[in-house]
N, C-alpha and C positions, 0 to 999 in steps of 0.2 A: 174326696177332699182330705182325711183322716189320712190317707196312705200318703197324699202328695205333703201332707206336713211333714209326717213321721219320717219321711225320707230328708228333707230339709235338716229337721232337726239332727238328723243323724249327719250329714254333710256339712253342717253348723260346729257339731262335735269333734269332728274330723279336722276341721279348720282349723278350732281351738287346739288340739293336741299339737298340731306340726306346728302353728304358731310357737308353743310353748317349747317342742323340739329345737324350735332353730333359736329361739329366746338363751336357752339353757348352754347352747354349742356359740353361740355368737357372741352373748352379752355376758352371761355369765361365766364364760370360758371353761365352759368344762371339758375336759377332752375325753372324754368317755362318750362313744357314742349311744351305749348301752343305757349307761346310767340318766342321761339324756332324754333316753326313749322311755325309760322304767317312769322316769320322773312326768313328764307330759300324760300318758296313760294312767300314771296314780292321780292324776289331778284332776282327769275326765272322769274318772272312778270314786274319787270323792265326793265330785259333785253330784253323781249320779245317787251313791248312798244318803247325802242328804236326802234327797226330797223322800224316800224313802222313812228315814227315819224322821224328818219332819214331821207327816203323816201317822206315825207311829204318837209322836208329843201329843198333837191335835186328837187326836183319836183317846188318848189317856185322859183330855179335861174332860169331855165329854161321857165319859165310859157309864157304863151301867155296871152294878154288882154283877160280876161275876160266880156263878153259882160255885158252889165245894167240889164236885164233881168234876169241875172242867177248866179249875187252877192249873198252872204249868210251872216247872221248873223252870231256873235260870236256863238249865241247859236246854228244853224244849223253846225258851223263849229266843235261844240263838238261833236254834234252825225254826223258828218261823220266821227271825226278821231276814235269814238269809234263804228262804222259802222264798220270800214275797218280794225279798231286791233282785232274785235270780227270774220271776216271772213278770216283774215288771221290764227289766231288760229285755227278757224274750218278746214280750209282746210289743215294746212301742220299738223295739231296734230292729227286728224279722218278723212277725207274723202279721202285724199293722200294716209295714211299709211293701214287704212282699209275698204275704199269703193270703190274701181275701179268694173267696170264692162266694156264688150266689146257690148255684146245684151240686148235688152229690148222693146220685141216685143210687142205689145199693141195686147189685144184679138181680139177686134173691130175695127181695124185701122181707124183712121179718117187724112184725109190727106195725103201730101206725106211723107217718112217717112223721118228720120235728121240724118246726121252724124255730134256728136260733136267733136270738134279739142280742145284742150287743149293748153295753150300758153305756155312760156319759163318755165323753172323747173315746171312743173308742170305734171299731169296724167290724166287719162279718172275718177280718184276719185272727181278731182274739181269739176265736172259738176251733186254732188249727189243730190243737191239742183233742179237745172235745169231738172234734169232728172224724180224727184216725180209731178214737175208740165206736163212735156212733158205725162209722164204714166197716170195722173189724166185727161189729155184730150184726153185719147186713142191715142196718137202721138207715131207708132214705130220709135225706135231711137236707132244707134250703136254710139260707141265713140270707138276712135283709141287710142296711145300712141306714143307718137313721141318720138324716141330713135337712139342714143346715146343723151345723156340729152344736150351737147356741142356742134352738129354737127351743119354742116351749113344748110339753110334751105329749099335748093333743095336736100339735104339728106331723108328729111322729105317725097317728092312726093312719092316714090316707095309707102309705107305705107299708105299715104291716097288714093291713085287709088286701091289698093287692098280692101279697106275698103270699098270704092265704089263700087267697081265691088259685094264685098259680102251681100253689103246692099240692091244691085239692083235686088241679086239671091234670096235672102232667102224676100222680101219683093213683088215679083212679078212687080215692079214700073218701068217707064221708065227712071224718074230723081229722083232726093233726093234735099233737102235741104242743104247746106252745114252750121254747126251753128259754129261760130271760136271765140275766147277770144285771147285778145292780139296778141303775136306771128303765134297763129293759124292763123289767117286771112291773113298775110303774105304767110303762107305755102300755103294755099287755092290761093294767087292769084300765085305764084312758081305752083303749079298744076295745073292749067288754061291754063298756058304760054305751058307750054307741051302737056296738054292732049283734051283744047278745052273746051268747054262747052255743049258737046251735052248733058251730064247724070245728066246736075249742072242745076236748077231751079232758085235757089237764093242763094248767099250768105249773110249769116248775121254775122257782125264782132263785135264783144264788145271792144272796147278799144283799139284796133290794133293801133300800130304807122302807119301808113299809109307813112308818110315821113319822120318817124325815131323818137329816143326820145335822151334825153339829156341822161338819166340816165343809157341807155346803153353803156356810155361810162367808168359806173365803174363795169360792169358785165365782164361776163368770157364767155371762147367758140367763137367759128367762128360766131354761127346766132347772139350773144349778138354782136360782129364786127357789122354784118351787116344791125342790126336796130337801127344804131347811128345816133344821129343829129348831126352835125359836129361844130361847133364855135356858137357865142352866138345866141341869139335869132334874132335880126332884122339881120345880114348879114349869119348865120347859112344854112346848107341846110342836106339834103340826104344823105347817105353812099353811093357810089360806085356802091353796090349791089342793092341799090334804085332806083337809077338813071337805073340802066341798066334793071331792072324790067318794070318801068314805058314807057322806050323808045322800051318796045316788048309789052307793053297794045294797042288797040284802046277802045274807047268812047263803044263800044259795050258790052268791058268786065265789063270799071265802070258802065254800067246799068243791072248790075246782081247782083250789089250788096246794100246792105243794112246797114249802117255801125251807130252802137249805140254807142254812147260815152258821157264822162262824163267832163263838165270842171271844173272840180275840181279831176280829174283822180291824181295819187299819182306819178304814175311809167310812163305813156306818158307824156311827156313837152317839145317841148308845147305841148299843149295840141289840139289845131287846128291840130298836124299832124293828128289826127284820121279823119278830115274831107275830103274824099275824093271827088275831082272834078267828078264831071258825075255820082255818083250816089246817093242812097237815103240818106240823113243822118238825123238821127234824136239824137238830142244835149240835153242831160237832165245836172242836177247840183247835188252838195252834197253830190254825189256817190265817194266812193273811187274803183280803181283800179279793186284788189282781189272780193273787194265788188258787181262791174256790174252780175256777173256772180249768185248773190245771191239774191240779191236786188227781192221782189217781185215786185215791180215795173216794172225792167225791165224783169223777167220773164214772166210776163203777155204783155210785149210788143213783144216780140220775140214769143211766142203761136200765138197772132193774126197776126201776121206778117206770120207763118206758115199758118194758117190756111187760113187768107185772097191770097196766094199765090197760094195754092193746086187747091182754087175756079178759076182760073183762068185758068187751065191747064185742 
């Protein structure tokens, strides 16, 4: 469903530019066909950088302090907003619309193998980046899709235990990997609560609201409900759905997981929801949102993170 939008949207894009093309050559009279053309594509490109830096505004009411450490320059702050407008293009304009995959079995497996989770609007195409470094280290790896695009997010379970169960047959493995982006991670601890941890090794989370985000509060759908931060930041808390999540956890489930996140994340705010109590978290900066999931940075921390896991088992 995700891909047959993502390709709309893009053919919606399309429409608007030539519209504004023949708008600029007919009404406007300009006889440049260049300028014409320059002008229609800055226009789909403006709009584009809004919603981008929209998310950026929303993300700043809501912020949490930002520790000393992990302050950025102007100029680091340039190249994250242009980090994170350059991976949001890639993913909802090409990898959305024309890279999903379900399998991607390594000849020589090394390690346990991974199932990736995809967060809110989004598909198993996000993860095309992730998925060239997981192949380039012999890592076999499935990715699910979570559908209806709105539902709530114990909707999501049925779909990733079958994913499991098929990652388990076709790979000969006792446990997998569980690797989650945003909302995925959520969905990963909603599967947990149900089905236990015997076949799950590790979860690794990228940017999961852990105790909600602010920004959820201007999204759609049941699971956009129930990963809201509720009121401002210092007296603010958990959606409902949070709270009820957390009080079916013990300390044994947050030590399975692994939880990477960015403080300067666009779409969690604050930004400490992603820190989860009890288990591993490791806090990088300058990374946008969309961006975690591409960043070689953090690719190459989620490989060792894989591979330092497997040795243990």
């Amino acid at each position: 469903m995700v891909a047959r939008i993502t390709r709309l949207l893009i053919v919606v894009q399309c429409l608007i530019g030539i519209a504004l093309f023949f708008l600029c050559l007919k009404v406007l009279h300009l006889h440049s066909v260049w300028m014409a053309l320059a002008i229609s594509v800055l226009f789909v490109a403006v709009a584009r950088l809004s919603i981008t830096a929209n998310s950026f505004l929303l993300a700043w009411i809501y912020r949490s302090e930002t520790p000393s450490e992990f302050r950025i320059t102007w100029q680091q702050a340039t190249r994250l907003f242009r980090s994170e407008f350059n991976a949001s293009m890639i993913s909802s304009s090409w990898s959305m619309a024309f890279r999903t995959f379900d399998k991607r079995p390594a000849a020589h497996p090394v390690g346990l193998p991974v199932l990736l989770i995809h967060g809110y609007g989004c598909n198993s195409g996000y993860w095309n980046g992730m998925s060239k470094q997981l192949s380039d280290a012999n890592i076999t790896h499935h990715a699910v899709n979570l559908e209806p695009v709105l539902a709530d997010i114990d909707s999501y379970v049925p779909a990733i235990h079958q994913a499991i169960r098929t990652l388990l047959t076709d790979s000969g493995s006792a446990q997998v990997i569980l690797v989650a982006h945003s909302m995925g991670g959520l969905a990963c601890r909603a599967y947990l609560r149900e089905h236990g941890s015997a076949h799950i090794a590790k979860v690794i989370t990228l940017g999961t609201p852990h105790r909600g985000t602010g920004l959820a509060n201007f999204g759609v759908g049941e699971n956009s409900k129930q990963m809201r931060w509720n009121g401002d930041v210092a007296g603010g808390g958990a959606s409902d759905w949070l709270r009820r999540l957390e009080a079916a956890e013990s300390p044994a489930t947050y030590a399975l997981f692994v939880s990477i996140y960015s403080h300067h994340d666009n779409i969690v705010s604050p930004q400490l929801s992603s820190h989860l109590e009890g288990a591993t978290n490791m806090a990088f900066h300058g990374i946008g949102h969309v961006a975690l999931g591409m960043d070689t940075s953090i690719q190459a921390c989620v490989i060792a993170q894989v591979l330092a896991i497997s040795t243990t088992r």
